[in-house]
LUMVOVO-487189 format. One record per atom (N, C-alpha, C, O): residue in three letters; x, y, z. Coordinates in steps of 0.2 Angstrom, whole numbers, padded with zeros to 4 digits, always signed. Example, Ala and Ser with C-alpha at 12.3 -4.5 7.8 and 13.67 -1.06 7.14 Angstrom:
Ala+0066-0028+0039
Ala+0062-0022+0039
Ala+0066-0016+0039
Ala+0071-0017+0042
Ser+0064-0011+0035
Ser+0068-0005+0036
Ser+0064+0000+0039
Ser+0067+0006+0040
% end
This chain:
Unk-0080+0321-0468
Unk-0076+0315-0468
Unk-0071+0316-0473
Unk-0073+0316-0479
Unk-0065+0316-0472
Unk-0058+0315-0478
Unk-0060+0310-0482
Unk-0063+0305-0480
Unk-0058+0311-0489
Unk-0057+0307-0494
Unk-0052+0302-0495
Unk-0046+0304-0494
Unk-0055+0297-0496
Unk-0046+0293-0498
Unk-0044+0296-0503
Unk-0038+0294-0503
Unk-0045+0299-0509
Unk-0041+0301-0515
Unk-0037+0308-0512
Unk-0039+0312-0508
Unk-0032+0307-0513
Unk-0028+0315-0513
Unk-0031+0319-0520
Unk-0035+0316-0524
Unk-0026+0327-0520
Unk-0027+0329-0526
Unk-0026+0326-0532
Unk-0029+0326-0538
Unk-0020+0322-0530
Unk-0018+0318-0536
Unk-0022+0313-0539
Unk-0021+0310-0544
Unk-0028+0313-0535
Unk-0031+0308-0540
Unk-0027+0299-0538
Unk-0027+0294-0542
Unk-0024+0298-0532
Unk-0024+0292-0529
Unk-0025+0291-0524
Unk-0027+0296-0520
Unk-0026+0286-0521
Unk-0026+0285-0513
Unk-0019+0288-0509
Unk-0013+0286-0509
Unk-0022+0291-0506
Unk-0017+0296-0498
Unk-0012+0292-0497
Unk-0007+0293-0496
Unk-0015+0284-0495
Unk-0009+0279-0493
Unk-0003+0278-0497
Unk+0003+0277-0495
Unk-0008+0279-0506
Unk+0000+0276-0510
Unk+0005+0283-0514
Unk+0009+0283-0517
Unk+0001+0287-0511
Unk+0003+0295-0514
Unk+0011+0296-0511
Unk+0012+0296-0505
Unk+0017+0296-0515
Unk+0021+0298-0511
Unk+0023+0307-0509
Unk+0028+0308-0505
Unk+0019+0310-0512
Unk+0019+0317-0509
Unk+0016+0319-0505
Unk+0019+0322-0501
Unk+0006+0317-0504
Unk+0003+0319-0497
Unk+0003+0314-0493
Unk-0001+0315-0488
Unk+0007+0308-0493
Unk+0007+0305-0487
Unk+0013+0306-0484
Unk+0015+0303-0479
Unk+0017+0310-0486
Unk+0025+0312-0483
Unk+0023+0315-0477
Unk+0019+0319-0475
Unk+0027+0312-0474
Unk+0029+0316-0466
Unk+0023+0317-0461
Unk+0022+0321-0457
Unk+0017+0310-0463
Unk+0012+0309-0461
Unk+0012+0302-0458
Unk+0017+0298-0460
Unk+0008+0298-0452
Unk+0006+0291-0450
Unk+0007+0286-0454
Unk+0009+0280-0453
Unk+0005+0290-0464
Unk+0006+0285-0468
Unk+0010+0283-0472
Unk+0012+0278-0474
Unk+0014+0289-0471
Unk+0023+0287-0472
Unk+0025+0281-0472
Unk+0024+0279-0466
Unk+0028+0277-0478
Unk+0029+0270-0476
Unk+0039+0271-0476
Unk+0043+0267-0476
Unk+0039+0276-0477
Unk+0048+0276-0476
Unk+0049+0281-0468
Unk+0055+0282-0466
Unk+0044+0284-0465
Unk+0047+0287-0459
Unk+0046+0280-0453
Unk+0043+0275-0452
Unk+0051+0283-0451
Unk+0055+0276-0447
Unk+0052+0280-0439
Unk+0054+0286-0439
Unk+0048+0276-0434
Unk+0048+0278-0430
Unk+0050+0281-0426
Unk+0056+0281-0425
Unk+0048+0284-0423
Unk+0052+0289-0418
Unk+0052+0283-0410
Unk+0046+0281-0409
Unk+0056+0281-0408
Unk+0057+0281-0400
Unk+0059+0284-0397
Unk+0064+0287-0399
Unk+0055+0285-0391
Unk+0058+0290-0384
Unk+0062+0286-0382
Unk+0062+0280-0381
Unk+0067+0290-0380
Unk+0074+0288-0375
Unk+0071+0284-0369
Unk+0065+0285-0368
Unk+0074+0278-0364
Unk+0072+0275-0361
Unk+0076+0281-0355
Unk+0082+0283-0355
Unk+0071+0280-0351
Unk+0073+0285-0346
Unk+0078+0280-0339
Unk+0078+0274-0337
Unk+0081+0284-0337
Unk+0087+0281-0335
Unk+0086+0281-0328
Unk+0090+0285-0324
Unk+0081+0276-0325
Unk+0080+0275-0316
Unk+0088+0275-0312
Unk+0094+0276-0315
Unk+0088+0275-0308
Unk+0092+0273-0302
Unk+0091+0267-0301
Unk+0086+0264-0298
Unk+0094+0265-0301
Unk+0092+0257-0298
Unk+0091+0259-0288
Unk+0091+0264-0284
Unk+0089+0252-0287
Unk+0087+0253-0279
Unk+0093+0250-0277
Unk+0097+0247-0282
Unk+0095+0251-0271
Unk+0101+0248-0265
Unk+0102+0240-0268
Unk+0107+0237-0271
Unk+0094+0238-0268
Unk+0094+0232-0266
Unk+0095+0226-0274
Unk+0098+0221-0275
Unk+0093+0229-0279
Unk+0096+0226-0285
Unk+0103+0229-0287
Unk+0105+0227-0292
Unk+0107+0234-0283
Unk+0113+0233-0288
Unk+0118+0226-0283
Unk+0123+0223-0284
Unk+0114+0226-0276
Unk+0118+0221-0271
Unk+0114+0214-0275
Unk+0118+0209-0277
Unk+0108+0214-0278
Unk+0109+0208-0283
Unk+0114+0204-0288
Unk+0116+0199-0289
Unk+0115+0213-0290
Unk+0119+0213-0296
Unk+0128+0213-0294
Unk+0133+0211-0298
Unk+0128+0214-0291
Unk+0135+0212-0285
Unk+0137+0206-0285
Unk+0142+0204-0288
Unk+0132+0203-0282
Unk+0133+0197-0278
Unk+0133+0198-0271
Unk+0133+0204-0269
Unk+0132+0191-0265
Unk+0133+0193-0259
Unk+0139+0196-0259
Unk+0141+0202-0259
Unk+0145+0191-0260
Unk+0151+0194-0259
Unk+0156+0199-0262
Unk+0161+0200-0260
Unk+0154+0201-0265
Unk+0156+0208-0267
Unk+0157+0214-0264
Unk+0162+0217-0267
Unk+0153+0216-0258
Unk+0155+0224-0255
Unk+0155+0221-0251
Unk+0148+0221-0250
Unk+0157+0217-0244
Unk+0156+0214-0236
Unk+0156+0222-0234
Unk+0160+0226-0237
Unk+0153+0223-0230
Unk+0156+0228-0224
Unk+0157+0227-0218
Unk+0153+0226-0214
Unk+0164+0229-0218
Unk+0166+0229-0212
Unk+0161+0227-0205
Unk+0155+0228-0205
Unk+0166+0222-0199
Unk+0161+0220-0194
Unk+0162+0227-0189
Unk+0167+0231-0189
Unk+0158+0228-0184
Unk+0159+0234-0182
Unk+0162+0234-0177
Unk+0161+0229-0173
Unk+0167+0239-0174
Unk+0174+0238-0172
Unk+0174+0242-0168
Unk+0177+0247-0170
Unk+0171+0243-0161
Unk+0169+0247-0155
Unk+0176+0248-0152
Unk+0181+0246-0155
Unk+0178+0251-0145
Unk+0183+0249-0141
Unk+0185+0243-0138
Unk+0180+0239-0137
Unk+0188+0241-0137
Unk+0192+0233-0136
Unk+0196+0233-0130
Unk+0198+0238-0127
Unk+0196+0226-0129
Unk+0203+0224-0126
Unk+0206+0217-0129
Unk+0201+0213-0130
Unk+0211+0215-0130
Unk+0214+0210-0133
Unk+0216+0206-0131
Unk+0218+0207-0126
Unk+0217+0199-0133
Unk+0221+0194-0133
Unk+0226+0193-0138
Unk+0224+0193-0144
Unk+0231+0192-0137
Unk+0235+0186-0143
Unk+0240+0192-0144
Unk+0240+0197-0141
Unk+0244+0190-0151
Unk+0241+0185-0156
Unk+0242+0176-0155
Unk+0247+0175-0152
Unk+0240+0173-0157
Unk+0239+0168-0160
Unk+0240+0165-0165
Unk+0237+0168-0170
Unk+0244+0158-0166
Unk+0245+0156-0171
Unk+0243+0151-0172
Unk+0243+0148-0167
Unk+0239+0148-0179
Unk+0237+0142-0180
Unk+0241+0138-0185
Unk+0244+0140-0189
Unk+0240+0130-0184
Unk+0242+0128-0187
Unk+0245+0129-0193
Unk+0251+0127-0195
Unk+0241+0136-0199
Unk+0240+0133-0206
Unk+0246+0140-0207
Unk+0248+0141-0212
Unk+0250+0144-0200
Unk+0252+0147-0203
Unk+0246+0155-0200
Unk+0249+0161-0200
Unk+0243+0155-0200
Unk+0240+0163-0198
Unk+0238+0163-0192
Unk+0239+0158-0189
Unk+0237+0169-0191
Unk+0238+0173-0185
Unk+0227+0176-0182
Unk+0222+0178-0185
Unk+0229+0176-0175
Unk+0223+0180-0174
Unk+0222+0183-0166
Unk+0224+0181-0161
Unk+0219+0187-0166
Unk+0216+0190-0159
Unk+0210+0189-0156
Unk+0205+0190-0159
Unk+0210+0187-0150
Unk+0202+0188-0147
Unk+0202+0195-0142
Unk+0204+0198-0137
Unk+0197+0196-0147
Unk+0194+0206-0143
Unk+0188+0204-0138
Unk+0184+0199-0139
Unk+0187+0206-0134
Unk+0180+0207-0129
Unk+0177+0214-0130
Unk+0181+0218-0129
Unk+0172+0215-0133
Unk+0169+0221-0136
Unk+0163+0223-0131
Unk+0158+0219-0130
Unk+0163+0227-0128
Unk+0155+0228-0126
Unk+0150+0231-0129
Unk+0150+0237-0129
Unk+0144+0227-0131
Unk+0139+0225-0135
Unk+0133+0227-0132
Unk+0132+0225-0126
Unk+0128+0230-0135
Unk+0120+0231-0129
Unk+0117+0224-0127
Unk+0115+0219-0129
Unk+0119+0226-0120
Unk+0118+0218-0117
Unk+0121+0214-0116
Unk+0119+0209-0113
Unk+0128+0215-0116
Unk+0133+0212-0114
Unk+0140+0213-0117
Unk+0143+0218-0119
Unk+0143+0206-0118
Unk+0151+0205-0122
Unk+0148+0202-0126
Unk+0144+0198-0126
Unk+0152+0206-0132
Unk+0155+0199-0137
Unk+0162+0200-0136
Unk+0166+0205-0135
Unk+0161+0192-0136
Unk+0172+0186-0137
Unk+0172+0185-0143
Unk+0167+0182-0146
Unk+0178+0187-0147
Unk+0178+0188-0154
Unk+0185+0184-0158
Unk+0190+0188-0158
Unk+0186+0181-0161
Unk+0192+0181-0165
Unk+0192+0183-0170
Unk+0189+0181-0174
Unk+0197+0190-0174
Unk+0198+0192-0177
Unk+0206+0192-0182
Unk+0212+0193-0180
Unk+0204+0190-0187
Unk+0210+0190-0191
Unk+0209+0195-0196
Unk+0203+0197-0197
Unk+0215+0198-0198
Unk+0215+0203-0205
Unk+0213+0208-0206
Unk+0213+0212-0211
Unk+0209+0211-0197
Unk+0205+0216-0197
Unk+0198+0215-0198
Unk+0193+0219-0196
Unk+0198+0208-0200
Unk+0190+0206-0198
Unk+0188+0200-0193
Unk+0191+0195-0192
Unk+0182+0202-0191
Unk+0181+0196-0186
Unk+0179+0190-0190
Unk+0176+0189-0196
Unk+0179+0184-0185
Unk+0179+0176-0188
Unk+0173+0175-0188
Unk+0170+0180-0186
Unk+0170+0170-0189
Unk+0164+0165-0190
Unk+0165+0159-0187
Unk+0164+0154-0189
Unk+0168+0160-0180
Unk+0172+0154-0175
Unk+0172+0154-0169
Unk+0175+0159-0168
Unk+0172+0151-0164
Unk+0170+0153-0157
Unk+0180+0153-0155
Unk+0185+0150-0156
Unk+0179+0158-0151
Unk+0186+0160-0151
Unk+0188+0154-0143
Unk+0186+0151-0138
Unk+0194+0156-0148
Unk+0201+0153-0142
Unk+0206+0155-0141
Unk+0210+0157-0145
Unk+0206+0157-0133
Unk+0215+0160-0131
Unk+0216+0157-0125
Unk+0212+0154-0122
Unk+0222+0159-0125
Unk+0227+0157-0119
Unk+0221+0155-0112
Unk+0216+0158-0112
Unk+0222+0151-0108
Unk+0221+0153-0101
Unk+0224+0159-0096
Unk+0222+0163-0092
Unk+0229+0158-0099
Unk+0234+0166-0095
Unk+0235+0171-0095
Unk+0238+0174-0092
Unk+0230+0172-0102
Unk+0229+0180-0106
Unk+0222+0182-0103
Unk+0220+0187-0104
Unk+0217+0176-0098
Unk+0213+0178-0095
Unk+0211+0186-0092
Unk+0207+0190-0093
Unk+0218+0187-0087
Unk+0215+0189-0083
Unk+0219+0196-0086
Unk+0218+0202-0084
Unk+0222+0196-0090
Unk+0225+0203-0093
Unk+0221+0205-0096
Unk+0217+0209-0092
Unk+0217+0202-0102
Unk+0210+0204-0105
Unk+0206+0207-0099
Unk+0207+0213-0100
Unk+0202+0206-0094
Unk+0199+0208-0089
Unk+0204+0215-0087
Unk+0201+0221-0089
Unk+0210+0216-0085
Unk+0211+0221-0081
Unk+0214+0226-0089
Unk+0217+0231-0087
Unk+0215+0226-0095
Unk+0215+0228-0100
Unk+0206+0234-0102
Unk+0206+0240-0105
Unk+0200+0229-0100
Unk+0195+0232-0101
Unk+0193+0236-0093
Unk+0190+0240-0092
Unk+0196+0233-0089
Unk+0196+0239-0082
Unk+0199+0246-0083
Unk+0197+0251-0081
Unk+0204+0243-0086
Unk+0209+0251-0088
Unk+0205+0256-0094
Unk+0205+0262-0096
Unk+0201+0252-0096
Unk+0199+0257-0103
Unk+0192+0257-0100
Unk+0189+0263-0101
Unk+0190+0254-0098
Unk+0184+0255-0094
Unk+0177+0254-0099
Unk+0171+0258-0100
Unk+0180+0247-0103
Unk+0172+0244-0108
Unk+0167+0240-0105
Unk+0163+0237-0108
Unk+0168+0241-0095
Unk+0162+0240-0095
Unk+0162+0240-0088
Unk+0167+0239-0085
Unk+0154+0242-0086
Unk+0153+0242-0079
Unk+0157+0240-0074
Unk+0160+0234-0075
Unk+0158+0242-0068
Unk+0161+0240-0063
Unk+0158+0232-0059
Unk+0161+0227-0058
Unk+0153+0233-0058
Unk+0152+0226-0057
Unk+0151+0221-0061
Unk+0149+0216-0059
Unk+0153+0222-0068
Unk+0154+0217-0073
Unk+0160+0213-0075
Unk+0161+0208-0077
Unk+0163+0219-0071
Unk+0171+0219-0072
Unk+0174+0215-0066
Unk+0180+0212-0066
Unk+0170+0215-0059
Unk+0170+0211-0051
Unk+0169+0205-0054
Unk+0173+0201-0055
Unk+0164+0204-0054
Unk+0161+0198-0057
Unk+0165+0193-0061
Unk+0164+0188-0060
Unk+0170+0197-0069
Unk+0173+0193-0071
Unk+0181+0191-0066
Unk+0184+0185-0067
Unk+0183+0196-0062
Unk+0187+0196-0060
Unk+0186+0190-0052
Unk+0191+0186-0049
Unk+0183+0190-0050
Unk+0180+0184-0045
Unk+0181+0178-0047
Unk+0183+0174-0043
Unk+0179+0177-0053
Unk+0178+0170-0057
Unk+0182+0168-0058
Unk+0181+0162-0061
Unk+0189+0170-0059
Unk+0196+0168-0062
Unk+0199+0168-0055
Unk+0197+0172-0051
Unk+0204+0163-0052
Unk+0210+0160-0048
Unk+0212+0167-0051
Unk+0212+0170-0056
Unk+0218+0168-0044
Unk+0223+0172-0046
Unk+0229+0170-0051
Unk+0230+0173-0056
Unk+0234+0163-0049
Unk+0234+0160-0050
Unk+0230+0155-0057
Unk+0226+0151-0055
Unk+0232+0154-0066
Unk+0227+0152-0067
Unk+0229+0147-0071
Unk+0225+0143-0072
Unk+0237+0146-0073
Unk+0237+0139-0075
Unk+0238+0133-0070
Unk+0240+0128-0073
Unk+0237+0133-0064
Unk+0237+0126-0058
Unk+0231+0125-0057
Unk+0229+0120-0055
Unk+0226+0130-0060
Unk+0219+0129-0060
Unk+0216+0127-0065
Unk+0210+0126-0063
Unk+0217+0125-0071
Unk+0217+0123-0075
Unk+0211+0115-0076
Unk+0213+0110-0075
Unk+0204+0115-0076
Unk+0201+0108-0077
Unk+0199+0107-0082
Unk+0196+0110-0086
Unk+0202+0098-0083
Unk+0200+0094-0088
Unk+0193+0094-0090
Unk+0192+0090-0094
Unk+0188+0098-0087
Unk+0181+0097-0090
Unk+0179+0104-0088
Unk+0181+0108-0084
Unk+0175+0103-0095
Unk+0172+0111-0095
Unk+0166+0114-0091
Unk+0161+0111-0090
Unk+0166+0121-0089
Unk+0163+0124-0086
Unk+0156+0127-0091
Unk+0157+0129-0096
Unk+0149+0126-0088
Unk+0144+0131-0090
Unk+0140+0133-0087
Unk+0140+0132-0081
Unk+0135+0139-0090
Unk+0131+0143-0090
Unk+0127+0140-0094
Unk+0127+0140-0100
Unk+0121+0138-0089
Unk+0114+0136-0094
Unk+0109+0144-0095
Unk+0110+0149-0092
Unk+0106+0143-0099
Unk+0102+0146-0103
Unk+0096+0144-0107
Unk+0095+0138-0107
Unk+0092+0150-0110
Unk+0088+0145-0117
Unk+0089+0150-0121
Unk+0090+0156-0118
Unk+0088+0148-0128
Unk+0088+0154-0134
Unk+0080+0150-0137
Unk+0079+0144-0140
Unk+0074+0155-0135
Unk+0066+0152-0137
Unk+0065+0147-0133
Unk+0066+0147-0127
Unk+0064+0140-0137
Unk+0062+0137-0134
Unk+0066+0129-0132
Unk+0065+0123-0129
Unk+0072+0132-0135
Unk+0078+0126-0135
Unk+0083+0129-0126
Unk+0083+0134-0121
Unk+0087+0121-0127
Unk+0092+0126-0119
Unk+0097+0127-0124
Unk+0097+0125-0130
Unk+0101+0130-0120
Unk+0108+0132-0124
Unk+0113+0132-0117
Unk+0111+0130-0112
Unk+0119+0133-0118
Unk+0124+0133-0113
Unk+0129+0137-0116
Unk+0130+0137-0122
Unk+0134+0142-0112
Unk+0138+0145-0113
Unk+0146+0144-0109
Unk+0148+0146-0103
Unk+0149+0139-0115
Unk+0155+0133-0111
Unk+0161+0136-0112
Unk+0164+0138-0117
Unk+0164+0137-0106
Unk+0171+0136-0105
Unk+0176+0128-0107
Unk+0176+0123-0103
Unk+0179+0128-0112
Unk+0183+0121-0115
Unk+0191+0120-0113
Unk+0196+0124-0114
Unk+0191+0116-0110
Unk+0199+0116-0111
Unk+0203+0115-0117
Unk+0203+0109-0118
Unk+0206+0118-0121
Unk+0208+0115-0128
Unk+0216+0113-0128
Unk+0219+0115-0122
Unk+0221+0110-0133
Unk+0226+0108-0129
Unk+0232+0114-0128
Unk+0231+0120-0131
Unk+0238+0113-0125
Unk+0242+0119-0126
Unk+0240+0126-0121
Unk+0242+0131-0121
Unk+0235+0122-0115
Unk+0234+0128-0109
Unk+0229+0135-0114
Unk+0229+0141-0112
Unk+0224+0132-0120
Unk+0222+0137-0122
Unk+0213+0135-0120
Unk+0211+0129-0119
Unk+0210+0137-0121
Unk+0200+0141-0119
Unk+0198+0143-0124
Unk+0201+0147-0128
Unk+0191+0137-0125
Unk+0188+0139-0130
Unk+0180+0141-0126
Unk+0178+0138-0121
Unk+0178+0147-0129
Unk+0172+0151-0126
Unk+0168+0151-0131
Unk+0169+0154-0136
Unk+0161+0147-0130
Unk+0158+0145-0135
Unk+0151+0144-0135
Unk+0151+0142-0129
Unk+0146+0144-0136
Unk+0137+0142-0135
Unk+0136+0135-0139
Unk+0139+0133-0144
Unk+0132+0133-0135
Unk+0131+0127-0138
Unk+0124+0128-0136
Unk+0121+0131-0131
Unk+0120+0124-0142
Unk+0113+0121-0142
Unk+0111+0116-0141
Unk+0114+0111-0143
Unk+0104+0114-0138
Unk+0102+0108-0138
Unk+0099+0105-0142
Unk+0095+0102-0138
Unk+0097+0104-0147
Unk+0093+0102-0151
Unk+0087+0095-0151
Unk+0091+0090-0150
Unk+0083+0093-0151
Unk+0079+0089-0148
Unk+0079+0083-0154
Unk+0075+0078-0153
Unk+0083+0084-0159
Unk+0083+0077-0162
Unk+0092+0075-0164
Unk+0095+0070-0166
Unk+0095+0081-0164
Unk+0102+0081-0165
Unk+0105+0081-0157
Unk+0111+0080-0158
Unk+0105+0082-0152
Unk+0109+0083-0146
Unk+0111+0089-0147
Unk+0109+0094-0151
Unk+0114+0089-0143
Unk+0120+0096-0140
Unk+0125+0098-0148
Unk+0129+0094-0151
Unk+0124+0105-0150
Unk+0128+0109-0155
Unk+0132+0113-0153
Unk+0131+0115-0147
Unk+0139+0115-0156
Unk+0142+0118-0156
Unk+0139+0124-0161
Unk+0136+0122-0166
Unk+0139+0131-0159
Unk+0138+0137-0163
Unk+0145+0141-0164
Unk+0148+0144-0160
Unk+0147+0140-0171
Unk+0155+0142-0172
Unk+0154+0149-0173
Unk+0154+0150-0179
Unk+0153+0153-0168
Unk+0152+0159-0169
Unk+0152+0162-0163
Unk+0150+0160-0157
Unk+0154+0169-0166
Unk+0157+0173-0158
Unk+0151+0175-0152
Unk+0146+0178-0154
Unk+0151+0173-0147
Unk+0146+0173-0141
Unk+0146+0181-0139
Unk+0150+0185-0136
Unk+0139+0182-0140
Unk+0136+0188-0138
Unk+0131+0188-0132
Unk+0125+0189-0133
Unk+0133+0188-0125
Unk+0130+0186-0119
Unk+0130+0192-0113
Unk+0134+0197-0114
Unk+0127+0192-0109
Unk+0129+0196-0104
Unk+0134+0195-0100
Unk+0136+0189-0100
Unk+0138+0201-0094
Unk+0144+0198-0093
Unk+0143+0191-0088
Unk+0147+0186-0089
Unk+0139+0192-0083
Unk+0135+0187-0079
Unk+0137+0180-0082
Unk+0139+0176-0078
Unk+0135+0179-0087
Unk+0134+0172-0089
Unk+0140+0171-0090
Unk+0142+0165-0090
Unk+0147+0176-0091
Unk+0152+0172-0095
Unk+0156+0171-0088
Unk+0161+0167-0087
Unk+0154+0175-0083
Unk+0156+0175-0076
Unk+0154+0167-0073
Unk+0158+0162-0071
Unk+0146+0168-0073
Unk+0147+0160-0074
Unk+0150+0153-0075
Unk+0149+0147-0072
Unk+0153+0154-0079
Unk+0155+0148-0084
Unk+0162+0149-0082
Unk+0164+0144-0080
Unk+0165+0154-0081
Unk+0171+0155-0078
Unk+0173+0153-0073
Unk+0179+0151-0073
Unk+0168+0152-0067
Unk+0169+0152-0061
Unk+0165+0143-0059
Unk+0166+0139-0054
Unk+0162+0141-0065
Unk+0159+0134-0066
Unk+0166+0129-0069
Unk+0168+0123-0067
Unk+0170+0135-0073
Unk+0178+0129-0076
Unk+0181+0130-0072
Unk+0185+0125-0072
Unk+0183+0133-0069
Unk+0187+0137-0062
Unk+0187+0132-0055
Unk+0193+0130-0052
Unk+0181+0129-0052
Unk+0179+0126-0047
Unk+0180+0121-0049
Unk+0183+0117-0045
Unk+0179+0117-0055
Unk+0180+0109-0057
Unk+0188+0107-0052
Unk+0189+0101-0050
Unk+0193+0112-0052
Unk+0200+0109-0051
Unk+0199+0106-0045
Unk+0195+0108-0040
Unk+0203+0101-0045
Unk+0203+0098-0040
Unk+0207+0098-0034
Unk+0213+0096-0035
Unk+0205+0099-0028
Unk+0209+0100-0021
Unk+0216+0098-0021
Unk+0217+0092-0023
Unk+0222+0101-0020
Unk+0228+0100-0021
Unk+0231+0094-0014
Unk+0237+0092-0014
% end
């Protein structure tokens, strides 16, 4: 067992010669190890971000176009028909990016958008019959003041996929929800359906006109 006296004839602790450069050293200052330098994860530096900080891009497949269009405030926008696993999406897109709004175009730009994705060929042939059935050749005499739908359910609610008249000969393409304590919703957001349904709805706003 060590003695507490050094040679010196004091205690080790208050010796300043044999406690140097030992535990008992009351002038060595700690040593700290470097704090090692992780990587952060994905997922904390998008903390550290914020959500809006890095959006990326909506994804931007082959198209066919409508517009542009002008709104009210001064800007401008397009509706693209995308085809999607499962179907279309109808999209409004300003800036290069797509909206968080249920799109609206012309009635008359109808039937170019259809024969635009026939030429590029974004979707099946009989998808493409189908929409093209459902439209009058002829489309603004056709024109009806009440809207066309496509019922549906999303789970356990119904939904509907509506054709709108809006003013200025223009179409709004929209889902709507039924809710069991609020009624019928609008969903301001791009519809993602198969073609069938939008053929539907087409051919549901289309028949409302009334015999000349």
């Amino acid at each position: 067992m060590s003695s507490l006296f050094c040679r010196h004839n004091r205690f080790t602790a208050d010796c300043p010669i044999c406690s140097k450069g030992t535990v008992l050293d009351s002038t060595r200052e700690a040593e700290r190890r470097p704090r090692s330098k992780r990587a952060a994860s994905p997922g904390a530096q998008r903390r550290r971000r914020g959500p809006n900080d890095a959006r990326s891009p909506a994804f931007a497949g082959p198209y066919a176009a409508a517009g542009p269009y002008e709104r009210g405030d001064g800007s401008s926008y397009e509706v693209r028909l995308e085809r999607v696993p499962g179907g279309i999406r109808l999209a409004s897109w300003a800036a290069g990016r797509m909206e968080r709004r249920a799109p609206e175009l012309r009635a008359s730009d109808l039937v170019g958008l259809v024969a635009t994705a026939r030429e590029r060929e974004l979707l099946p042939d009989r998808d493409l019959s189908a929409l093209a059935r459902a439209m009058p050749e002829a489309i603004e005499p056709a024109l009806s003041a009440e809207p066309g739908a496509s019922p549906g359910r999303a789970g356990d609610m119904r939904e509907e996929l509506r054709v709108e008249p809006r003013d200025h000969g223009m179409l709004r393409i929209a889902r709507w929800l039924l809710f069991p304590s609020r009624g019928w919703e609008l969903q301001d957001a791009a519809p993602m359906l198969p073609a069938s349904r939008y053929a539907e709805a087409l051919g549901a706003f289309f028949s409302r006109t009334p015999a000349a």
